[in-house]
C-alpha positions as CSV (number, residue, x, y, z in Angstrom):
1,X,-42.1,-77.5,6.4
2,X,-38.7,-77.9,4.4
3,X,-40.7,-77.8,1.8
4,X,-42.5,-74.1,2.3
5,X,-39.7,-72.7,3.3
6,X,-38.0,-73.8,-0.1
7,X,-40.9,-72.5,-2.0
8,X,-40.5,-69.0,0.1
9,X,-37.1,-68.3,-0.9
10,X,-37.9,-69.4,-4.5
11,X,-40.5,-66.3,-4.4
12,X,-37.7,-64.0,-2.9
13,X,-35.7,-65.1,-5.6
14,X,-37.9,-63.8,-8.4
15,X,-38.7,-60.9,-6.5
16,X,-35.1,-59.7,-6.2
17,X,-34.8,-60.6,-10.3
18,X,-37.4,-57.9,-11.0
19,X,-36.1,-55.2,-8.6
20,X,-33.9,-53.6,-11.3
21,X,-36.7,-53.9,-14.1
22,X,-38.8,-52.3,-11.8
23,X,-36.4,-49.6,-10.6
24,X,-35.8,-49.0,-14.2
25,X,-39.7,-48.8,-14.7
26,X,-39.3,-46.1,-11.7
27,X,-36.7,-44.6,-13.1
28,X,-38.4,-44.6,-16.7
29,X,-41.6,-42.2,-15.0
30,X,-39.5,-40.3,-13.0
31,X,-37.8,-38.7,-16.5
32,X,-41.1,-38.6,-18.5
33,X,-42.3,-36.2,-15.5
34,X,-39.5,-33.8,-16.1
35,X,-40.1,-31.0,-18.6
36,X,-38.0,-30.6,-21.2
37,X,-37.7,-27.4,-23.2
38,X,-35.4,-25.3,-25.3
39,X,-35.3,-21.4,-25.1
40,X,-34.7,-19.2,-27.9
41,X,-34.2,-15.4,-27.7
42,X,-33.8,-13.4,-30.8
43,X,-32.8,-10.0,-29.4
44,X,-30.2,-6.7,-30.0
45,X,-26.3,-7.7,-29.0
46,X,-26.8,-5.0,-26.1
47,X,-29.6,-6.9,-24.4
48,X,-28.6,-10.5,-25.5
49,X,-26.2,-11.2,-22.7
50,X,-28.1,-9.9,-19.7
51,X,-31.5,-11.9,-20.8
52,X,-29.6,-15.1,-21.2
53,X,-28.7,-14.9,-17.8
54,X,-31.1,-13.6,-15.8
55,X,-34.3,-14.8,-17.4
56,X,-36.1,-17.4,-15.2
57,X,-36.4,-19.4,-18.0
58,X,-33.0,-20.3,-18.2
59,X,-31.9,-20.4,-14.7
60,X,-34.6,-23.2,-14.3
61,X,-33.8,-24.9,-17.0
62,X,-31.7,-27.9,-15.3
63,X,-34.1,-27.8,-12.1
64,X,-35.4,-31.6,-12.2
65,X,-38.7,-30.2,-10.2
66,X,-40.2,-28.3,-13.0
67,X,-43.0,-29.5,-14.3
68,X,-45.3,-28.3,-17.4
69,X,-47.7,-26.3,-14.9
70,X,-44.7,-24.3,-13.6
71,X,-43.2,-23.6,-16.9
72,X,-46.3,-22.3,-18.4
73,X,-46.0,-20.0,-15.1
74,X,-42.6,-18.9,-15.9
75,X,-43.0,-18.8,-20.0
76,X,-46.3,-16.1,-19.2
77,X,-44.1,-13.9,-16.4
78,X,-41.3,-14.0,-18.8
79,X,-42.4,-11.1,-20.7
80,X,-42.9,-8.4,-17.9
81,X,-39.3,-10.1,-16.9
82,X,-37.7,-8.9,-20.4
83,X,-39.2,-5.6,-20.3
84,X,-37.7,-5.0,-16.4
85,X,-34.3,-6.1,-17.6
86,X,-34.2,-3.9,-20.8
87,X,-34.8,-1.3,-18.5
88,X,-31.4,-1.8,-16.6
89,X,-30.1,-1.5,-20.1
90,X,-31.7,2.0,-21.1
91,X,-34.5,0.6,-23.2
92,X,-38.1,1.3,-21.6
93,X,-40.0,-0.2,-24.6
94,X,-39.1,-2.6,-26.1
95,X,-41.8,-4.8,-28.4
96,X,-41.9,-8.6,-27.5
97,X,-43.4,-11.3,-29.1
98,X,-43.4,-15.0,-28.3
99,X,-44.5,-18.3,-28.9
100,X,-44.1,-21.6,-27.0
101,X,-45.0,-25.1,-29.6
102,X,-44.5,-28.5,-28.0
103,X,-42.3,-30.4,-30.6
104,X,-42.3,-34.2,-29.6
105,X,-41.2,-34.7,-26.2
106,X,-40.0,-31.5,-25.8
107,X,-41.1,-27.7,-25.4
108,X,-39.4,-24.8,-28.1
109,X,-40.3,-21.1,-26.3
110,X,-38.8,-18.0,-28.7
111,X,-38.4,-14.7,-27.9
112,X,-38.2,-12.0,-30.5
113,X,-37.3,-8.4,-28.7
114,X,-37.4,-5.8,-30.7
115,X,-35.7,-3.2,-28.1
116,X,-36.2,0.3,-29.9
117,X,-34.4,3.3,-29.4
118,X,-32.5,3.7,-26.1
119,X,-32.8,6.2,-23.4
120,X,-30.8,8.8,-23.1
121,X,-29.2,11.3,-20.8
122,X,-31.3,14.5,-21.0
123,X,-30.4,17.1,-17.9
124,X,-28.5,16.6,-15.2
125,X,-29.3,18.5,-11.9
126,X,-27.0,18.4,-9.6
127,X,-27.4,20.1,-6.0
128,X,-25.3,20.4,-2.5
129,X,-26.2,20.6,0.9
130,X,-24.2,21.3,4.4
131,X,-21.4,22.2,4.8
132,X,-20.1,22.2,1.1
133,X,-23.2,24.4,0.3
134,X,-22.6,27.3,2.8
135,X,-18.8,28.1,2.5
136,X,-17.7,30.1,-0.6
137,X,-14.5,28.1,-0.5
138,X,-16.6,25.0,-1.3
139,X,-17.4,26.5,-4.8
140,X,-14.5,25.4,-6.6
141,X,-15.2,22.4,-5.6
142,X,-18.3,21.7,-6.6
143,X,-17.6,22.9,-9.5
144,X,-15.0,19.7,-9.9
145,X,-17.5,17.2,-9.2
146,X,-20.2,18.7,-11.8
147,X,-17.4,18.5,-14.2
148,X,-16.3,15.0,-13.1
149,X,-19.9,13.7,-12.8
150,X,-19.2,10.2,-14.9
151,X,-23.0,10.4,-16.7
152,X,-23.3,13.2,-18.8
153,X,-26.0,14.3,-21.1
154,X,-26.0,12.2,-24.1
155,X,-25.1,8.7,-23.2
156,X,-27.0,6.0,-23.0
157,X,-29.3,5.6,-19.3
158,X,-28.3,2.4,-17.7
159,X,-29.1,1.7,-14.3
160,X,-25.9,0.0,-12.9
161,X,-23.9,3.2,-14.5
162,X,-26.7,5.4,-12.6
163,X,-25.4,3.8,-9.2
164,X,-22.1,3.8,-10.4
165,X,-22.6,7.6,-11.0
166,X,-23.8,8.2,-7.5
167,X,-21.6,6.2,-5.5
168,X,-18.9,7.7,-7.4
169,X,-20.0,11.3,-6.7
170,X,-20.7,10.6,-2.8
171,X,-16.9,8.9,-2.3
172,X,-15.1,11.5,-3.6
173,X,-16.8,14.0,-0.6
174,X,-16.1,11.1,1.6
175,X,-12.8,10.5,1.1
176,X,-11.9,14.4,2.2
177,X,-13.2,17.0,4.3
178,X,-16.8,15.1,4.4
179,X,-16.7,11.9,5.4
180,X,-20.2,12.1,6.9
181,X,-21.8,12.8,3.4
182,X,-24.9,10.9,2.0
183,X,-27.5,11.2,-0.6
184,X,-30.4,12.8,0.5
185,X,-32.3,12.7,-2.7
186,X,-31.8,10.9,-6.3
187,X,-34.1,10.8,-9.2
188,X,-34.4,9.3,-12.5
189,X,-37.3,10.7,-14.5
190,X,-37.7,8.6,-17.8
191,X,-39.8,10.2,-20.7
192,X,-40.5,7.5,-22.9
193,X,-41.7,9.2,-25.9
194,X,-38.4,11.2,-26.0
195,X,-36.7,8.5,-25.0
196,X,-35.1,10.7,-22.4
197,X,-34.2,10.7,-18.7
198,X,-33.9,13.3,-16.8
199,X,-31.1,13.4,-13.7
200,X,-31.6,15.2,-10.0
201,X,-29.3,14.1,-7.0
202,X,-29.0,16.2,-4.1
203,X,-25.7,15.2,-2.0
204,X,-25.5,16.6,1.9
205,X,-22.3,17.2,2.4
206,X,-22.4,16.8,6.5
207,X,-20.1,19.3,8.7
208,X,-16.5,19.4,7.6
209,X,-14.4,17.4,9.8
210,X,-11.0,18.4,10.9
211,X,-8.4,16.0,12.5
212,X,-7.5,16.2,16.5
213,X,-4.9,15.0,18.2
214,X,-3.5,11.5,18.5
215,X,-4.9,8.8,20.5
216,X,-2.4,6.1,20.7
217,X,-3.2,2.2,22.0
218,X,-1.3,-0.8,22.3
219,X,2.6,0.9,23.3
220,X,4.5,-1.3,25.5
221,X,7.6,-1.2,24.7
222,X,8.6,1.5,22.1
223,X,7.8,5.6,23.4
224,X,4.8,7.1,21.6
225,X,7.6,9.7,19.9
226,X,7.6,6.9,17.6
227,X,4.2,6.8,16.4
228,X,3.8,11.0,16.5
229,X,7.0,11.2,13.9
230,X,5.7,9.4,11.6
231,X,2.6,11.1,11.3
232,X,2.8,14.6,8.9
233,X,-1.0,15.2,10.2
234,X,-1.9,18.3,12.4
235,X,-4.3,18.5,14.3
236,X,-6.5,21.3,13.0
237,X,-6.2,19.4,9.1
238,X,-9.1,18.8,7.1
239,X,-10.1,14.6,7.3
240,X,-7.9,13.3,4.5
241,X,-8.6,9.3,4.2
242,X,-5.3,9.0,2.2
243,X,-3.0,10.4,4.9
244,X,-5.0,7.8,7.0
245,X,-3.7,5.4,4.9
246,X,-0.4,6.7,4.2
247,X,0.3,7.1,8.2
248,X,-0.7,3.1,8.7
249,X,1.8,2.2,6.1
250,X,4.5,4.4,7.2
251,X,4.1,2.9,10.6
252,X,4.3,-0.8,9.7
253,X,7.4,0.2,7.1
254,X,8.9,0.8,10.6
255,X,9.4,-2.1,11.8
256,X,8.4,-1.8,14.6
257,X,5.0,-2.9,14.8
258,X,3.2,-6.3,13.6
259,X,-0.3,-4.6,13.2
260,X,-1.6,-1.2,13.1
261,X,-5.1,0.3,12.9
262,X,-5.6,3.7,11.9
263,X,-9.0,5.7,11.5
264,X,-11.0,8.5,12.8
265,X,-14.1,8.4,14.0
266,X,-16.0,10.1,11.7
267,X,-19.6,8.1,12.5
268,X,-20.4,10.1,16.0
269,X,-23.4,12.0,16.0
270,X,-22.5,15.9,15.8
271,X,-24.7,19.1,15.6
272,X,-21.7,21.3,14.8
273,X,-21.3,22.4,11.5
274,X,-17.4,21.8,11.7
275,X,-16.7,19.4,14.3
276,X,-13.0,17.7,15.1
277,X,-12.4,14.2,15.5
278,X,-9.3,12.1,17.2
279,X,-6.9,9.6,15.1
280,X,-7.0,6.6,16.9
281,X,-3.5,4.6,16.4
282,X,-3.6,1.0,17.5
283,X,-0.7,-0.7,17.4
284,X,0.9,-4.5,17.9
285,X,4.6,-4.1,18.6
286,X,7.0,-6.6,17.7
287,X,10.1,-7.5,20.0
288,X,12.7,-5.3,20.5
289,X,15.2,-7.6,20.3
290,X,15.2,-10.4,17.2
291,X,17.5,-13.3,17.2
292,X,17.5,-15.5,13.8
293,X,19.0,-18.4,12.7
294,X,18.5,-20.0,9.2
295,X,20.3,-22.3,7.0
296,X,19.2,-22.7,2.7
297,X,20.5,-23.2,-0.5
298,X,21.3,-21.1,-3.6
299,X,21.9,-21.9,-7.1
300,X,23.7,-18.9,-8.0
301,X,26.1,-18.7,-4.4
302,X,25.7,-22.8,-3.2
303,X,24.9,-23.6,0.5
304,X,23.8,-21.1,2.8
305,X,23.8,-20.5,6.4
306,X,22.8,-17.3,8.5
307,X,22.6,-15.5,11.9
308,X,21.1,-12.4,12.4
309,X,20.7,-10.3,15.3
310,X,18.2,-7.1,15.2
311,X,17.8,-4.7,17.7
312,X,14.3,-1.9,17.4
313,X,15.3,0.4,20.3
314,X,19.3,0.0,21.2
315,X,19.3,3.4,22.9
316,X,17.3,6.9,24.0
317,X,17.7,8.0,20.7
318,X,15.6,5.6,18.9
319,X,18.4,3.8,17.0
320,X,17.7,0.7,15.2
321,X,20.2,-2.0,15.3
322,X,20.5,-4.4,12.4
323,X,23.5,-7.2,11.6
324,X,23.9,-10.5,9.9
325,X,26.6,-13.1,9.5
326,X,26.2,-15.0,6.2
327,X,28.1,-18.0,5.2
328,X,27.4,-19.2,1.6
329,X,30.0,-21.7,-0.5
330,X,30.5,-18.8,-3.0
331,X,30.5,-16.0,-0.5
332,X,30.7,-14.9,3.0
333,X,30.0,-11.5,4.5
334,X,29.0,-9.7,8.0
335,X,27.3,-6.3,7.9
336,X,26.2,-3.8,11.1
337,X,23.7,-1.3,10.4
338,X,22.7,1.6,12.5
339,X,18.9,3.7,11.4
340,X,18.1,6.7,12.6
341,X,14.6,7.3,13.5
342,X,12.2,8.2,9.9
343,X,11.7,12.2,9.7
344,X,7.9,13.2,9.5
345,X,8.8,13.9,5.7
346,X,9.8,9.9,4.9
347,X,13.8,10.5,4.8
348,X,15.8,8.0,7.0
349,X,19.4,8.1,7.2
350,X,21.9,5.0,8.2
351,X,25.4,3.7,8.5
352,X,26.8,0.4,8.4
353,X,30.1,-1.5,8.1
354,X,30.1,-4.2,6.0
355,X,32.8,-7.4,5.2
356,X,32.8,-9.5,1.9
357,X,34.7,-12.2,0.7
358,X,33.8,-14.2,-2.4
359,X,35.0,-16.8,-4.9
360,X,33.5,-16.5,-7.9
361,X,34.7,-17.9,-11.4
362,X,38.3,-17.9,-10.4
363,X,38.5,-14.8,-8.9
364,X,38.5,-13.8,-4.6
365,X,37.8,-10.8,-3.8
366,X,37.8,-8.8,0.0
367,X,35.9,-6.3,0.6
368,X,35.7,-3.8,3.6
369,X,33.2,-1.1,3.3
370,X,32.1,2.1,5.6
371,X,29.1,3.4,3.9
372,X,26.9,6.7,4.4
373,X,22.7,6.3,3.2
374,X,19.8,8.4,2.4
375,X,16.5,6.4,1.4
376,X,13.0,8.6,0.7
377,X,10.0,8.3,-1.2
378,X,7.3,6.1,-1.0
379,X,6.8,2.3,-2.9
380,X,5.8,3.7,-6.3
381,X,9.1,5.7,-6.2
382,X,12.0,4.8,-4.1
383,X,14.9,7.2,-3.9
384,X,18.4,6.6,-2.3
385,X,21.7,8.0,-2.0
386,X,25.0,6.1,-0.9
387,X,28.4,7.6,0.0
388,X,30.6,4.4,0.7
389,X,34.1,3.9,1.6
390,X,35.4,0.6,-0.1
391,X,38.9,-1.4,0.4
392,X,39.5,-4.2,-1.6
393,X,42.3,-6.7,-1.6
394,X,41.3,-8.7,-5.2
395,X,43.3,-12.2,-6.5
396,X,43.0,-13.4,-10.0
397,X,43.6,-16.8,-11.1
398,X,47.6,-16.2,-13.1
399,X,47.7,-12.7,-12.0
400,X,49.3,-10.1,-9.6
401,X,47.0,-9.6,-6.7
402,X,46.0,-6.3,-6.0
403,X,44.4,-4.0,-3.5
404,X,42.5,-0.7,-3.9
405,X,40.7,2.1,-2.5
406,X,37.5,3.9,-3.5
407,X,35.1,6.7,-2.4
408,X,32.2,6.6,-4.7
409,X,28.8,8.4,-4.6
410,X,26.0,6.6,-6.2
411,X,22.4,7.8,-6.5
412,X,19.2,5.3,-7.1
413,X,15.6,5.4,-8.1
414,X,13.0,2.7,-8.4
415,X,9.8,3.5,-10.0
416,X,7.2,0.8,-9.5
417,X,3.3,1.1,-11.6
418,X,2.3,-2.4,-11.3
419,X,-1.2,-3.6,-10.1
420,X,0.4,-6.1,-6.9
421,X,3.9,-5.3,-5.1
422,X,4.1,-8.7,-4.1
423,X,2.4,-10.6,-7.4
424,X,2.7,-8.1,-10.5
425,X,0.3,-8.7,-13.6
426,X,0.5,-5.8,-14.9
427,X,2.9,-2.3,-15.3
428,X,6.5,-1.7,-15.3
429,X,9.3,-1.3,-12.8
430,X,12.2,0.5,-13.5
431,X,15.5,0.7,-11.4
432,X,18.3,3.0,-12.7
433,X,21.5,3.7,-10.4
434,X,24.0,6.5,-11.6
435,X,27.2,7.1,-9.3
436,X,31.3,7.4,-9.4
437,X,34.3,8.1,-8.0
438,X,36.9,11.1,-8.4
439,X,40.9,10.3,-8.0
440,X,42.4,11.7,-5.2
441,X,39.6,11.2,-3.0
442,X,40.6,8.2,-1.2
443,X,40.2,6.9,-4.5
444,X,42.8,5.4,-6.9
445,X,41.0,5.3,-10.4
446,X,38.4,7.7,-10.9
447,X,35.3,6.4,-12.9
448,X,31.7,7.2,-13.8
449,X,29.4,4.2,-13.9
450,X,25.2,4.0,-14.8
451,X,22.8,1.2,-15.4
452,X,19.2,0.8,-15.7
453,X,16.9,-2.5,-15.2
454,X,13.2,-2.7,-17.1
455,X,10.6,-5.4,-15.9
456,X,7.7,-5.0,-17.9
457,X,4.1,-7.2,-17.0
458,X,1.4,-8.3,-19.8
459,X,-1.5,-10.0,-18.6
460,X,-3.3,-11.5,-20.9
461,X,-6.2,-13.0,-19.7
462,X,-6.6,-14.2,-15.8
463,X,-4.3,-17.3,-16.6
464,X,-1.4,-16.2,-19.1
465,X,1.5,-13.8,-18.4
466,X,4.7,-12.3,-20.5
467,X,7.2,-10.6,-18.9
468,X,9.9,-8.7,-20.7
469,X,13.2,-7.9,-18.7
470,X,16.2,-5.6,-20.2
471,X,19.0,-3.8,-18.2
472,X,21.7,-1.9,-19.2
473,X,24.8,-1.0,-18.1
474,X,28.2,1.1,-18.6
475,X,31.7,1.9,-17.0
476,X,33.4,4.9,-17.7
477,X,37.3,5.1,-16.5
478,X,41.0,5.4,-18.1
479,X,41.5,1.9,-16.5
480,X,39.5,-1.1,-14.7
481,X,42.4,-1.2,-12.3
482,X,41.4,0.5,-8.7
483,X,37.4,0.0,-9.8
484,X,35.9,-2.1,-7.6
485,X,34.4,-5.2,-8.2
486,X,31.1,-4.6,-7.1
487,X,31.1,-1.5,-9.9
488,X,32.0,-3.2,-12.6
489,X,29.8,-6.1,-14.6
490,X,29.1,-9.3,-14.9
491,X,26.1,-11.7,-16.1
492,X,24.3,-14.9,-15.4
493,X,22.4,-16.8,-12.6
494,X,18.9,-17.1,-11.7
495,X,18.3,-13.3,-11.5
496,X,20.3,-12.7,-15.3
497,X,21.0,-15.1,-18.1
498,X,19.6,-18.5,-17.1
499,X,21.5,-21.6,-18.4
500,X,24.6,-20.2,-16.8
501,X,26.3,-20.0,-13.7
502,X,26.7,-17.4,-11.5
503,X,28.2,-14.3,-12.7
504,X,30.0,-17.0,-15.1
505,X,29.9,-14.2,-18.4
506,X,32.2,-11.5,-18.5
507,X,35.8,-10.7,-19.7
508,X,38.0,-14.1,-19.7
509,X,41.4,-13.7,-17.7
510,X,43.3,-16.0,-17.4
511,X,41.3,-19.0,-16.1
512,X,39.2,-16.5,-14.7
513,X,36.1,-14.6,-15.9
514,X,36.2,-11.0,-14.2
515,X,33.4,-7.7,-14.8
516,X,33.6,-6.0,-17.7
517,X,33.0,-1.9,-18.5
518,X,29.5,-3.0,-20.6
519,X,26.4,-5.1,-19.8
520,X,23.5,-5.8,-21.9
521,X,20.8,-8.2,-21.1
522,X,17.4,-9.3,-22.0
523,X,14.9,-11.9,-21.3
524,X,11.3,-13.1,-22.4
525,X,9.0,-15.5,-20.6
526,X,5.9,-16.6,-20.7
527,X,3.6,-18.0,-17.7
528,X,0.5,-20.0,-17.8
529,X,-1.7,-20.2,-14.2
530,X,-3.2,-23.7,-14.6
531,X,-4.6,-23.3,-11.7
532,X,-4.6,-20.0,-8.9
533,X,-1.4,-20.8,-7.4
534,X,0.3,-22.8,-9.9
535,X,1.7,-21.9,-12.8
536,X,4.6,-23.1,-16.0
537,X,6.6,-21.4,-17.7
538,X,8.7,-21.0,-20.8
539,X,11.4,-18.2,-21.5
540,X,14.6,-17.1,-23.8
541,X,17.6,-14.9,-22.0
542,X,19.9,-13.5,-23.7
543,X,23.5,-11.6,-22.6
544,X,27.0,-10.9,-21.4
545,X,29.6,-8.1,-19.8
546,X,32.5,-7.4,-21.9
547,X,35.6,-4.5,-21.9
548,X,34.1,-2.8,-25.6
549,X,30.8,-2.7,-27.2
550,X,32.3,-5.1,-30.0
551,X,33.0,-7.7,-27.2
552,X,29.2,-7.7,-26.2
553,X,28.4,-10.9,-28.1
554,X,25.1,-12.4,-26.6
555,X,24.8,-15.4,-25.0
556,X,21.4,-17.4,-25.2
557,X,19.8,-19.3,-22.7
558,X,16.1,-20.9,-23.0
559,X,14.0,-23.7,-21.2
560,X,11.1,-24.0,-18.7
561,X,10.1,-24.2,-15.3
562,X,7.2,-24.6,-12.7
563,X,5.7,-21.6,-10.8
564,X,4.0,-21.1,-7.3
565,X,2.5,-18.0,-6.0
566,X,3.4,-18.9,-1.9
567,X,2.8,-16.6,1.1
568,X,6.3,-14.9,1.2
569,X,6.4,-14.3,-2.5
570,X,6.9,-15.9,-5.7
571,X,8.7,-19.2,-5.8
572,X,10.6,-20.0,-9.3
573,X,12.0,-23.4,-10.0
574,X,13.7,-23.3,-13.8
575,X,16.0,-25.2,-15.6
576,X,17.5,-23.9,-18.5
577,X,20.0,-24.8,-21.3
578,X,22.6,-22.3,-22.1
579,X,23.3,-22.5,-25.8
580,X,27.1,-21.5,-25.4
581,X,27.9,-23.8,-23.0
582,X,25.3,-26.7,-24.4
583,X,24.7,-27.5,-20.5
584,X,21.5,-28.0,-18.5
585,X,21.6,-25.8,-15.2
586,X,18.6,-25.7,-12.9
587,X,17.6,-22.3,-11.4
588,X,16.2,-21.6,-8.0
589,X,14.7,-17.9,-6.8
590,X,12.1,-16.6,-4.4
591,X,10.5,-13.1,-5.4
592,X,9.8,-11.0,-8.5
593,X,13.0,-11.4,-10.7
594,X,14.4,-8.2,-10.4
């Protein structure tokens, strides 16, 4: 018996010796079954791209189930495929010829397409109906979209720019007065001995639809005053979709509400030619009152902690309420600001009071400030203008302290044309501030003072990015004495010259470096994305403040640093050498350097 059930697992034995011959045996058939073929298309650069991905051919070229039965299938259909997607691409007969020849183990189909002339736009007939059809008003405007229609005679007929056409034409009736517009009729009519195609779409325009009064949801806390000022619609207006829009954003620029909805409801059936519809508002209000308590670091002002203390609705008059106490190594300040409720044309008006003391570079400066502000305009262009009261009680390293008084008026604009507020690519921002001061006036040294900051965006390509930064700046006055600090100039620190500390380049005094009449700065850098929220970078400032344009001897800094695009905003993580100093300083910011 011992001996059997020796002999048994002796058998077992060689039967597990042979599994992997036999598997690779298995393995061995499995691959001869599997077609394998090569695909060659010989064909004009305007049709080359869109056959090589979209012919069967190819996209079952990897698929292990294909055998020879299927791809004689697919090499037969492949011709009726070609001509179909020439079409697309304006050419309605193109010749084809093909061959398929087995070559060893392996199958070699060519192509040749010989695609002809391409079809062309002939006429285009373009006809309304509704509303925009039976008002004489409404001629102008058709006139406009005959003469904006994006596929006149003469170019080429492709069938994605046909449905670009139409789409385009039916949004732009959509977007105002029409928003129950469709296309009631379209036609392409190809003639393909004249190689021509001939155009009809008939748009109906709907009934014009007029906005009606507000209907306002989700008001708990705030009065519905709120919502009703920041709306420049009347009822009675023709539907506008971009004073939708404009209305939403106004409302959450507010503050006062986490969420808002806006629309109309321009789907319900109607017989009437000219029919009004409500503007439904639905809102999510935030608190009224906001208590906040943070604590951080910063490379340009040291260790940081903060209290603030917000209040949306302090009183009848819809006053917003907004103060902070900020304690930082470098600086410390507390500010109170008071908002009065946005007009309906986007100006809002504030006050605050405002305390800073700093230490910066040797010299400590206190600040007390009444200030007066005007802010309008929307985010592609910010306006602003700022009457302030300042006091200042300023101590130099080695020098006489001094106190001063000034009453300046300073006016700002900030243009923004960039593709992302939050993550530009692309387009330019410009801020330019131009303000002063006239003796007398509460003011003991009169001066006129401007500057101008550039941030320019280069994409180039979905992972690489240069931005180029330059700002300006320039004090006019018989003396620097009685000009306060915050007017004159100084460079340096994450947002300025890396590879130097804050505000560390200006005019030398004493032991002290203090702002200067003239600033000049500039800075190049250059991101790659390795990956969608990652990115390195590499990047040269150069700058300084000084008293006279002679004295405005650039200082260099250069190195690298790590990128990541996070919820809140850029995060920037550099460290830099700077050249005059011949010192490594690492650099910390959140945002678009500005």
């Amino acid at each position: 018996m011992i001996r059997n059930i020796f002999s048994r697992v002796q058998r077992m034995l060689r039967l597990v010796r042979l599994l992997p011959a036999g598997l690779a045996v298995l393995s061995l058939c499995a691959h001869a079954d599997t077609v394998q073929y090569a695909v060659v298309l010989d064909a004009p650069p305007a049709l080359q791209e869109v056959l090589e991905k979209n012919l069967d051919l190819n996209r079952w070229h990897d698929n292990a189930r294909l055998d020879i039965e299927q791809l004689q299938r697919l090499y037969r259909q492949a011709p009726e495929q070609i001509r179909t997607l020439a079409a697309t691409e304006g050419y309605y007969s193109p010749a084809i010829t093909s061959e398929m020849v087995q070559q060893g183990p392996s199958w070699r189909i060519h192509f040749t397409v010989a695609a002809g002339a391409p079809t062309l736009v002939g006429t285009v007939d373009l006809a309304f109906e509704g509303a925009i059809a039976q008002r004489p008003e409404s001629l102008a405007l058709q006139a406009d979209l005959r003469a904006g229609w994006p596929l006149p005679p003469g170019l080429v007929f492709r069938q994605a720019a046909w449905e670009a056409a139409k789409n385009a034409l039916l949004r732009k009736l959509l977007l105002e007065r029409y928003p129950r517009a469709h296309l009631a009729q379209t036609r392409a009519t190809v003639d393909p001995v004249a190689h021509t195609a001939a155009l009809q779409v008939t748009i109906d325009s709907g009934p014009e639809i007029r906005f009606g009064n507000l209907a306002i949801e989700g008001l708990q806390r705030y009065p519905a005053t709120i919502v009703k000022r920041a709306s420049n619609i009347k009822a009675g207006d023709p539907y506008n979709e971009a004073a939708l829009l404009e209305l939403q954003a106004r409302l959450l620029d507010s503050g006062y509400f986490s969420r808002v909805d806006v629309s109309a409801e321009t789907d319900a059936q109607q017989e009437s030619d000219s029919t009004t519809v409500p503007i439904r508002v639905t809102v999510t209000e935030n608190k009224r009152k906001k208590v906040g308590l943070g604590a951080g670091y910063s490379t340009n002002t040291g260790n940081r902690a903060k209290l603030t203390y917000e209040d949306l609705h302090f009183s009848e008059r819809e006053l917003k309420l907004k103060s902070a106490l900020t304690l930082e190594t470098k600086k410390q300040s507390a500010t109170a600001d008071i908002y009065l409720p946005t007009t309906r044309s986007g100006i809002q008006y504030s006050a605050g009071l405002s305390y800073v003391r700093s230490d910066i570079e040797g010299e400590v400066s206190k600040v007390s400030s009444v200030a007066i502000k005007r802010n309008w305009g929307k985010p592609t262009l910010e306006r602003n203008l700022t009457l302030e009261y300042l006091n200042e009680h300023k101590e130099v390293a080695g020098s006489v302290a001094r106190s001063s008084q000034s009453l300046p008026l300073t006016y700002g604009a900030t243009w923004r044309n960039i593709d992302n507020l939050l993550f530009p690519t692309e387009g330019n921002i410009i801020h330019a501030q131009v303000g002063g001061a006239v003796g007398g006036l509460l003011t003991d040294q009169s001066f006129v003072r401007g500057n101008a900051r550039v941030v320019h965006y280069t994409s180039l390509g979905k992972q690489n990015l240069v931005i180029l930064r330059g700002e300006l700046g320039v004090l006019a006055s018989r003396s620097k004495e009685g000009v306060p600090d915050a007017y004159l100039f100084r460079a340096g620190g994450d947002q300025s010259v890396r590879g130097y500390a804050y505000q560390a380049l200006g005019v030398a005094q004493g032991t002290a470096t203090v702002g200067g009449r003239y600033l000049a700065v500039a800075s190049a850098e250059y991101q790659y994305w390795f990956l969608p929220q990652w990115g390195a970078a590499a990047f040269v400032d150069a700058g300084n403040a000084a008293d006279t344009i002679s004295a405005l001897k650039p200082k260099a800094g250069y190195g690298v640093g790590a990128r990541w695009r996070s919820p809140v905003g850029p995060i920037n993580l550099d460290l830099a050498y700077g050249q005059a100093e011949q010192k490594i300083r690492m650099h910390f910011s959140l945002g678009v350097t500005f």
